[in-house]
PDB file with one MODEL, atoms N, CA, C and O in Angstrom:
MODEL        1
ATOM      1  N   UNK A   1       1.908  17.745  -8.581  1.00  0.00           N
ATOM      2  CA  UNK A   1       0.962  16.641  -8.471  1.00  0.00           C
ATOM      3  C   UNK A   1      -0.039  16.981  -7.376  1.00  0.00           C
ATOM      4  O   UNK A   1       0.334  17.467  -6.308  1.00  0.00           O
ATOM      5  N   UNK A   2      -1.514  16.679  -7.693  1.00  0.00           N
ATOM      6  CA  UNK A   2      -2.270  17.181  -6.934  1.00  0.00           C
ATOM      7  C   UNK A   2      -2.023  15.944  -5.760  1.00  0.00           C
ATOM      8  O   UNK A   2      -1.223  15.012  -5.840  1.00  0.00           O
ATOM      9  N   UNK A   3      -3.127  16.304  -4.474  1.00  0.00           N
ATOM     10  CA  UNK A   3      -3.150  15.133  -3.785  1.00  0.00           C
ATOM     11  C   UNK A   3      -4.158  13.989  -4.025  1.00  0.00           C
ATOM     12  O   UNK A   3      -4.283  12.925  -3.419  1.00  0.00           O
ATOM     13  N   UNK A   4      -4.865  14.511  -5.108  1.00  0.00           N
ATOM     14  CA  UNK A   4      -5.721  13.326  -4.975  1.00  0.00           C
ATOM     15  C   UNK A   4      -5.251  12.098  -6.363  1.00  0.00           C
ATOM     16  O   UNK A   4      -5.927  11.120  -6.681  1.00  0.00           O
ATOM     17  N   UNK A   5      -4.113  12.465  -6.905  1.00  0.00           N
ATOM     18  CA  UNK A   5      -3.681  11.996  -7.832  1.00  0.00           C
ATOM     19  C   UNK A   5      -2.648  11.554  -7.363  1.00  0.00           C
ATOM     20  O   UNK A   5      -2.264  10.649  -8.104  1.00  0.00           O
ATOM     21  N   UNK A   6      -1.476  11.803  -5.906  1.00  0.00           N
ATOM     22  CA  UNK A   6      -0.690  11.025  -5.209  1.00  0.00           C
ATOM     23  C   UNK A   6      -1.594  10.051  -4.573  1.00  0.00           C
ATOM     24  O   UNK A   6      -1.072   8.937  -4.543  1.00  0.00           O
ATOM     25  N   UNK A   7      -3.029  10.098  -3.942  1.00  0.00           N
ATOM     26  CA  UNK A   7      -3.182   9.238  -3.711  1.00  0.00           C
ATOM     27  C   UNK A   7      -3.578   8.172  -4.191  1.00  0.00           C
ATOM     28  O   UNK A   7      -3.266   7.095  -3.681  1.00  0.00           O
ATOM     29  N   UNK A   8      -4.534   8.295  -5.536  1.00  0.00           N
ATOM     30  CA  UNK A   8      -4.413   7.748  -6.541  1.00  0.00           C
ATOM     31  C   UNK A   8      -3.065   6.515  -6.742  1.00  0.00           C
ATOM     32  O   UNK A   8      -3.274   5.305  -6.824  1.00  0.00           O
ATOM     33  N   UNK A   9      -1.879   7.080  -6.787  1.00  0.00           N
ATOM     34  CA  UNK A   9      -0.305   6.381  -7.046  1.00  0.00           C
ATOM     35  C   UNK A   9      -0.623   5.401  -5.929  1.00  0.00           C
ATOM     36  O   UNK A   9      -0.781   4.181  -5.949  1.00  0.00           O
ATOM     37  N   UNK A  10      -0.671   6.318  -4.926  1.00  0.00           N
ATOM     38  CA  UNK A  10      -0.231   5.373  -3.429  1.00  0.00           C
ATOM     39  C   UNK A  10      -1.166   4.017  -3.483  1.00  0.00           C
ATOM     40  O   UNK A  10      -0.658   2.899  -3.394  1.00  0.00           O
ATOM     41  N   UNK A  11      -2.412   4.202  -3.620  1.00  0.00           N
ATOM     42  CA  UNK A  11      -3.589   2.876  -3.881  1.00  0.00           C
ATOM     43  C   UNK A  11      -3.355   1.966  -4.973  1.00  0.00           C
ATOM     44  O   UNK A  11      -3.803   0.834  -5.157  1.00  0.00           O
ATOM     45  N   UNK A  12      -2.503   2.730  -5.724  1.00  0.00           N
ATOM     46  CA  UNK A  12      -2.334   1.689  -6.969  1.00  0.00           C
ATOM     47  C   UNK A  12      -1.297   0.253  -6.415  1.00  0.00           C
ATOM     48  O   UNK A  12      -1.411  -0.973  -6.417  1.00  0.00           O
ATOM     49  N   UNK A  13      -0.129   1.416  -5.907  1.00  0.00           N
ATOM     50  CA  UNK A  13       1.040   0.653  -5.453  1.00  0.00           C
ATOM     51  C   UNK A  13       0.571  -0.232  -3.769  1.00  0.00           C
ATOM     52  O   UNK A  13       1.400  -1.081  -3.442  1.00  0.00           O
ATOM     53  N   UNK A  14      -0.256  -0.113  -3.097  1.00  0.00           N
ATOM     54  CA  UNK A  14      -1.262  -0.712  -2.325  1.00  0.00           C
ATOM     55  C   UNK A  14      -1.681  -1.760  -2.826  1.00  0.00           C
ATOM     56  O   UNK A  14      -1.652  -2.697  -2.029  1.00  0.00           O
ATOM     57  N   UNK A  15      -2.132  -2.048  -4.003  1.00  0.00           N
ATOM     58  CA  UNK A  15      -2.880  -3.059  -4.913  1.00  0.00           C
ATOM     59  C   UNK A  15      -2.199  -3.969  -5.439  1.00  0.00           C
ATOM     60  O   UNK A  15      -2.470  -5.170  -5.473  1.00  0.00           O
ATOM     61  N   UNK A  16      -0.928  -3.216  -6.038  1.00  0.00           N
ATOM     62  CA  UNK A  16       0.232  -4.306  -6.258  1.00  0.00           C
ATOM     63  C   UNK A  16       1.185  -4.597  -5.299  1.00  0.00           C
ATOM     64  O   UNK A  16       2.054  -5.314  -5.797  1.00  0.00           O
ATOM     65  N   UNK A  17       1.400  -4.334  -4.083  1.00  0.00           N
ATOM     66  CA  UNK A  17       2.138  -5.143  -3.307  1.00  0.00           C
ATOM     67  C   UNK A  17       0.803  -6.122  -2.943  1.00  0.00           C
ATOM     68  O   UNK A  17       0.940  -7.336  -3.094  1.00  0.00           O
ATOM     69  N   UNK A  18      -0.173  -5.714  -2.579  1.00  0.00           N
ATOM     70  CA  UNK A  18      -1.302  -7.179  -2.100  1.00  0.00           C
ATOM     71  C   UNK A  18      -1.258  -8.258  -3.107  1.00  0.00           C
ATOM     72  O   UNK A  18      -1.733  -9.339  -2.761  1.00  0.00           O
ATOM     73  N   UNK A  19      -0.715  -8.134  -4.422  1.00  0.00           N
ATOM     74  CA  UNK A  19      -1.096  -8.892  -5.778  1.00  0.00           C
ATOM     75  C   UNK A  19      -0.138  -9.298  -5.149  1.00  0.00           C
ATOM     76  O   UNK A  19      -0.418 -10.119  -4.276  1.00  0.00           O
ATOM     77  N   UNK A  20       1.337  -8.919  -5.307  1.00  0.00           N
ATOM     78  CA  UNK A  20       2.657  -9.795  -4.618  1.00  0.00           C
ATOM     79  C   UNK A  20       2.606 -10.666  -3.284  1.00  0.00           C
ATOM     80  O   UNK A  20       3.330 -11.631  -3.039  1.00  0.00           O
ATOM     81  N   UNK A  21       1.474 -10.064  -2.362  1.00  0.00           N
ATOM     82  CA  UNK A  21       1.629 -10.987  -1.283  1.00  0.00           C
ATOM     83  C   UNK A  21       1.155 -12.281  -1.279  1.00  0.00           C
ATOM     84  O   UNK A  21       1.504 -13.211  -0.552  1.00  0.00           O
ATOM     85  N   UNK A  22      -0.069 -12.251  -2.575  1.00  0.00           N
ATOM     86  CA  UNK A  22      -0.946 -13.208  -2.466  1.00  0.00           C
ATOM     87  C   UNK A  22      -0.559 -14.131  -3.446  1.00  0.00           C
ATOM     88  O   UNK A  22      -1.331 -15.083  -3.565  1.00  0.00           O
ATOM     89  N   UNK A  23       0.570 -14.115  -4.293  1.00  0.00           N
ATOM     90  CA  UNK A  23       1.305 -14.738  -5.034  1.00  0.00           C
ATOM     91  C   UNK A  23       2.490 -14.974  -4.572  1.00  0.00           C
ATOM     92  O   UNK A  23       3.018 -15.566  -5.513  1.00  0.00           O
ATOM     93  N   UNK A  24       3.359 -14.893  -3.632  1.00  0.00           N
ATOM     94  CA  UNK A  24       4.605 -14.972  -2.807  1.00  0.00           C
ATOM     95  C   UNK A  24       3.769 -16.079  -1.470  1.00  0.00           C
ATOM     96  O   UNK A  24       4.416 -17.044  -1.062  1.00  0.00           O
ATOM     97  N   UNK A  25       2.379 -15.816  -0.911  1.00  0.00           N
ATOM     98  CA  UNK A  25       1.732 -16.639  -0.086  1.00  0.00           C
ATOM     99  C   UNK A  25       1.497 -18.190  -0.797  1.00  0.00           C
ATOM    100  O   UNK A  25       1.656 -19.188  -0.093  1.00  0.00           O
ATOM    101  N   UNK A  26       1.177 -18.296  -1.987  1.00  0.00           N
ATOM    102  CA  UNK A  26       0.968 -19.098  -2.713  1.00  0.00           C
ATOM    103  C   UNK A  26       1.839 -20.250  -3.002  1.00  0.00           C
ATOM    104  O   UNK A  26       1.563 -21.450  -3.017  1.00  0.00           O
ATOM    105  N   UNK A  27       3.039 -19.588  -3.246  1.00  0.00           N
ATOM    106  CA  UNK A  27       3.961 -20.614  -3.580  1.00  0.00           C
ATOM    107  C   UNK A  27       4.385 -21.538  -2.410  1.00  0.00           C
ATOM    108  O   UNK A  27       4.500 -21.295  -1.209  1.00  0.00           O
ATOM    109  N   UNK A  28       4.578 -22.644  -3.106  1.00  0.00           N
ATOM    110  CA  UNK A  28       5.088 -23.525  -1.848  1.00  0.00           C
ATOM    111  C   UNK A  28       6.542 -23.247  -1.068  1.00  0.00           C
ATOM    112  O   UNK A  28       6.775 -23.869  -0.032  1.00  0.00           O
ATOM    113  N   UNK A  29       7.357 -22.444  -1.516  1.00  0.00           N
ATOM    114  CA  UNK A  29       8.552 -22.115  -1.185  1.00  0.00           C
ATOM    115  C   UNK A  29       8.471 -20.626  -0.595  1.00  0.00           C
ATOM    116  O   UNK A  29       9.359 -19.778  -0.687  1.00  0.00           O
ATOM    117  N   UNK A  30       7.313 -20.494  -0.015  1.00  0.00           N
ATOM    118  CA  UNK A  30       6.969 -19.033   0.781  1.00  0.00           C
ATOM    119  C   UNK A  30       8.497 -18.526   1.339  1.00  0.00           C
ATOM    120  O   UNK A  30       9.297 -19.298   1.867  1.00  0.00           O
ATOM    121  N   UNK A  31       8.737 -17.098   1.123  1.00  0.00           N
ATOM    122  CA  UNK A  31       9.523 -16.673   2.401  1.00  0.00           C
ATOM    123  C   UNK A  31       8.983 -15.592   3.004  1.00  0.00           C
ATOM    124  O   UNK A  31       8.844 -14.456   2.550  1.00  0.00           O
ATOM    125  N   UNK A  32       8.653 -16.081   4.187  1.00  0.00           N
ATOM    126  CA  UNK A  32       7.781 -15.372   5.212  1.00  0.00           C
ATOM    127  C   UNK A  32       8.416 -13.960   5.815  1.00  0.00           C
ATOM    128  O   UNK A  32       7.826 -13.096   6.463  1.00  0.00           O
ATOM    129  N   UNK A  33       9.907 -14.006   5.366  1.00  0.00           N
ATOM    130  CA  UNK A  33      10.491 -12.766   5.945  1.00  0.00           C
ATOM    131  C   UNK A  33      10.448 -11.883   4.683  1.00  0.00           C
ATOM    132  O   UNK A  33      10.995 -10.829   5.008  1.00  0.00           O
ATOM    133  N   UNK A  34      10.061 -11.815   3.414  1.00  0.00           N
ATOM    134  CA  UNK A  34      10.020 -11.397   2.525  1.00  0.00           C
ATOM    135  C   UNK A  34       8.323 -10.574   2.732  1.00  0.00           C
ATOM    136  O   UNK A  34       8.136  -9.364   2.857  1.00  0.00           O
ATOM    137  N   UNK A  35       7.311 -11.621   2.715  1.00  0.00           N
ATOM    138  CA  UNK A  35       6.119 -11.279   3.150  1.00  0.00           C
ATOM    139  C   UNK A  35       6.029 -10.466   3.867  1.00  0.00           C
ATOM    140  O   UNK A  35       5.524  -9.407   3.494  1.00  0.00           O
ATOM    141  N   UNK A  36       6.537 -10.648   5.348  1.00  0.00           N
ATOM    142  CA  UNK A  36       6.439  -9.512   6.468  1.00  0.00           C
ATOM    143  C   UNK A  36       6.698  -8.204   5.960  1.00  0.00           C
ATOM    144  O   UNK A  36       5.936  -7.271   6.214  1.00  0.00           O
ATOM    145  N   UNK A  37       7.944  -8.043   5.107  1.00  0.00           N
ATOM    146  CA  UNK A  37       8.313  -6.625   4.782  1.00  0.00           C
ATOM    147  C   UNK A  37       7.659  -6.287   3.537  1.00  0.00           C
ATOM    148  O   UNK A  37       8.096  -5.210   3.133  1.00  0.00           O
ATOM    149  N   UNK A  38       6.983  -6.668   2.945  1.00  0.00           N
ATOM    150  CA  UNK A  38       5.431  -6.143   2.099  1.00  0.00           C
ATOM    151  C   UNK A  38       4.898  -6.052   2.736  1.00  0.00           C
ATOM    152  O   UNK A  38       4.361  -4.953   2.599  1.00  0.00           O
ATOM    153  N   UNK A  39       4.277  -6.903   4.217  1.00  0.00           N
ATOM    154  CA  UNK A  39       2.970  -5.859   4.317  1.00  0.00           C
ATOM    155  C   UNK A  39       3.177  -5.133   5.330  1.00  0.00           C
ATOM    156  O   UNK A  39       2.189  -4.560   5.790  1.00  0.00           O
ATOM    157  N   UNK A  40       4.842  -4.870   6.168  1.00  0.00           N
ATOM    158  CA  UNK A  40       5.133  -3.292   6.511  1.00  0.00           C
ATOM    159  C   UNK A  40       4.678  -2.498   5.532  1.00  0.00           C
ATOM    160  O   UNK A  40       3.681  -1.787   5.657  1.00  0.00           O
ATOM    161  N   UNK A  41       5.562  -2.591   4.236  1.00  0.00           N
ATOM    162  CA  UNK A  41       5.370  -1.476   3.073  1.00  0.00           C
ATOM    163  C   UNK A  41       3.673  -1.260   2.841  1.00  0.00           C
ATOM    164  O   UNK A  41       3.021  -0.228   2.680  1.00  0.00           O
ATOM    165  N   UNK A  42       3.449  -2.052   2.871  1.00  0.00           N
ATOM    166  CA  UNK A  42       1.482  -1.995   2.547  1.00  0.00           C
ATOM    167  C   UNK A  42       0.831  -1.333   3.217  1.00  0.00           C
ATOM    168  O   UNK A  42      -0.129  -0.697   2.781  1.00  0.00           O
ATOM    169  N   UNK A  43       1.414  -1.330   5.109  1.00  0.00           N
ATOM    170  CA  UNK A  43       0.843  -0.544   5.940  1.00  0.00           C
ATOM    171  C   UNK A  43       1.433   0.750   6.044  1.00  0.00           C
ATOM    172  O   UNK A  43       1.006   1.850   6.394  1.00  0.00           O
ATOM    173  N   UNK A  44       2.618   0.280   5.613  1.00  0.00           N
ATOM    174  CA  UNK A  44       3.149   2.352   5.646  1.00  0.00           C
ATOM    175  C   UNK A  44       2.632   2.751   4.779  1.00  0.00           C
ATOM    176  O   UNK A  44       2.479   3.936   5.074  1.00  0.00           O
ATOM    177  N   UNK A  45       2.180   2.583   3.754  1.00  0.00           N
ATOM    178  CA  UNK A  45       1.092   2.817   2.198  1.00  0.00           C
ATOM    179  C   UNK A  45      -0.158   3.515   2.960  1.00  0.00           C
ATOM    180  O   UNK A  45      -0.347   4.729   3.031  1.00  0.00           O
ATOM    181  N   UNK A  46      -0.871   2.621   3.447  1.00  0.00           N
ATOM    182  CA  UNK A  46      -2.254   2.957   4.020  1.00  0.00           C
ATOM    183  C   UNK A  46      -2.123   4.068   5.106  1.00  0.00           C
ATOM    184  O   UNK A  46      -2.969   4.913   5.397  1.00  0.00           O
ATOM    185  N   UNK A  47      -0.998   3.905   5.593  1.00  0.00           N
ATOM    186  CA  UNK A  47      -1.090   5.060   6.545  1.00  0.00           C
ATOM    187  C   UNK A  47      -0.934   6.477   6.008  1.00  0.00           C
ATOM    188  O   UNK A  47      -1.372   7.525   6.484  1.00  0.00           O
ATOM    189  N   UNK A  48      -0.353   6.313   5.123  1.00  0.00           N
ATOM    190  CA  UNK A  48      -0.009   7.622   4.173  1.00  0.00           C
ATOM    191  C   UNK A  48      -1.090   8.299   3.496  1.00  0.00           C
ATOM    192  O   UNK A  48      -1.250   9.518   3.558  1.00  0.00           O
ATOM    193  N   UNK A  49      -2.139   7.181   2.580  1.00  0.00           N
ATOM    194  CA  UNK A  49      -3.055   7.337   1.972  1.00  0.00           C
ATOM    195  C   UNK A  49      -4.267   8.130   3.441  1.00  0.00           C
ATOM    196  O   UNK A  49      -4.711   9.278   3.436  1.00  0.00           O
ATOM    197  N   UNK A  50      -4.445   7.350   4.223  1.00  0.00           N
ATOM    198  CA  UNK A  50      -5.081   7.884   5.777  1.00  0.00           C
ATOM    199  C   UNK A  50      -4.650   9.315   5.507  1.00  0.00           C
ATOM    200  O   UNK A  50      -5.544  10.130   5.279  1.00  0.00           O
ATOM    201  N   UNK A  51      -3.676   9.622   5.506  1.00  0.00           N
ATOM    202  CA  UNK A  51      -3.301  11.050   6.532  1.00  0.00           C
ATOM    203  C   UNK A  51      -3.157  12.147   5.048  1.00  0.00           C
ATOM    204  O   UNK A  51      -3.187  13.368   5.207  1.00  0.00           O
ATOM    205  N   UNK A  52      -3.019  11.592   3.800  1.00  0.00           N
ATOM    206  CA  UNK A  52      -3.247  12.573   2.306  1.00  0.00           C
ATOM    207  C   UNK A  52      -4.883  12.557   2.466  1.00  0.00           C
ATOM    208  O   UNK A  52      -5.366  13.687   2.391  1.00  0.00           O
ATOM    209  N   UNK A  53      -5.789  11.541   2.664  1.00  0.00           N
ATOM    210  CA  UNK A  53      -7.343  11.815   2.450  1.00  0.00           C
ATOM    211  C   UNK A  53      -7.449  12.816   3.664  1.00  0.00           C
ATOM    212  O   UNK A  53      -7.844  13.960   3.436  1.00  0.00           O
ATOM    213  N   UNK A  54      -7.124  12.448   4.898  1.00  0.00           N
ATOM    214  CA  UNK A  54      -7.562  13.633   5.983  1.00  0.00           C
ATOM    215  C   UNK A  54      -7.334  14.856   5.608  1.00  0.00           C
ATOM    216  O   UNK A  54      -8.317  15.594   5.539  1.00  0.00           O
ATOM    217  N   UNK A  55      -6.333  15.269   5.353  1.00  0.00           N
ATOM    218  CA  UNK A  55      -5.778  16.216   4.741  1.00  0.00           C
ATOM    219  C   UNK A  55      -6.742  17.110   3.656  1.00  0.00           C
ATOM    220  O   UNK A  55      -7.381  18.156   3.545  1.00  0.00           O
ATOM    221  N   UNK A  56      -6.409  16.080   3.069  1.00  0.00           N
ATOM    222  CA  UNK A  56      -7.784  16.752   1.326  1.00  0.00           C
ATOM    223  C   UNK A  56      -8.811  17.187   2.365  1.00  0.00           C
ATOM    224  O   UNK A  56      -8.873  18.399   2.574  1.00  0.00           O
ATOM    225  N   UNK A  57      -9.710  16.305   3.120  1.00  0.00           N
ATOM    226  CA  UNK A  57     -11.038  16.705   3.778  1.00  0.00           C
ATOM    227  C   UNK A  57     -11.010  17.713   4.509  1.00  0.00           C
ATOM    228  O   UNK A  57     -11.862  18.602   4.510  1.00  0.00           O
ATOM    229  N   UNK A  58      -9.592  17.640   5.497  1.00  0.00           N
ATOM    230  CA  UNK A  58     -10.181  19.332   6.166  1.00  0.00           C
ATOM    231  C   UNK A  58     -10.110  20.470   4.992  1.00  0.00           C
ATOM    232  O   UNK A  58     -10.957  21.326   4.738  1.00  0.00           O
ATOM    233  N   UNK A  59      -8.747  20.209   4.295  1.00  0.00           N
ATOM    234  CA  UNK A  59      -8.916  21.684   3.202  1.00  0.00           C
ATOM    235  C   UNK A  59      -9.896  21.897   2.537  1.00  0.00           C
ATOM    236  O   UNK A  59     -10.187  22.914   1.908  1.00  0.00           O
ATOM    237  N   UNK A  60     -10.433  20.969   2.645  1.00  0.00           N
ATOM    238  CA  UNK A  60     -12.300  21.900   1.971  1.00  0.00           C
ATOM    239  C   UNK A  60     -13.206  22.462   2.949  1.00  0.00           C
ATOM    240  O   UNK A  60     -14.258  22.988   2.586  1.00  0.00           O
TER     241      UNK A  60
ENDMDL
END
């Protein structure tokens, strides 16, 4: 798998935990400790995606 096609994955799955947060935020029966650990996962996502794009850019 190239990297720009993992990152590709990684943004997708970025997109659908935000779809989950903003539908888990929604409901009146929120659980906020559920939330928190999506948007850990969301930010360990972005950080990943960060450091695969740096990556791609210096190798050119």
């Amino acid at each position: 798998m190239s990297t720009a096609d993992h990152v590709s994955q990684l943004t997708e799955k970025h997109h659908q935990i935000e779809e989950k947060i903003q539908a888990e935020m929604a409901s009146p029966s929120a659980d906020h400790v559920h939330i928190s650990e999506l948007k850990r996962e969301k930010l360990r996502i972005k950080e990943k995606i960060s450091l695969l794009s740096m990556s791609q850019e210096s190798a050119h």
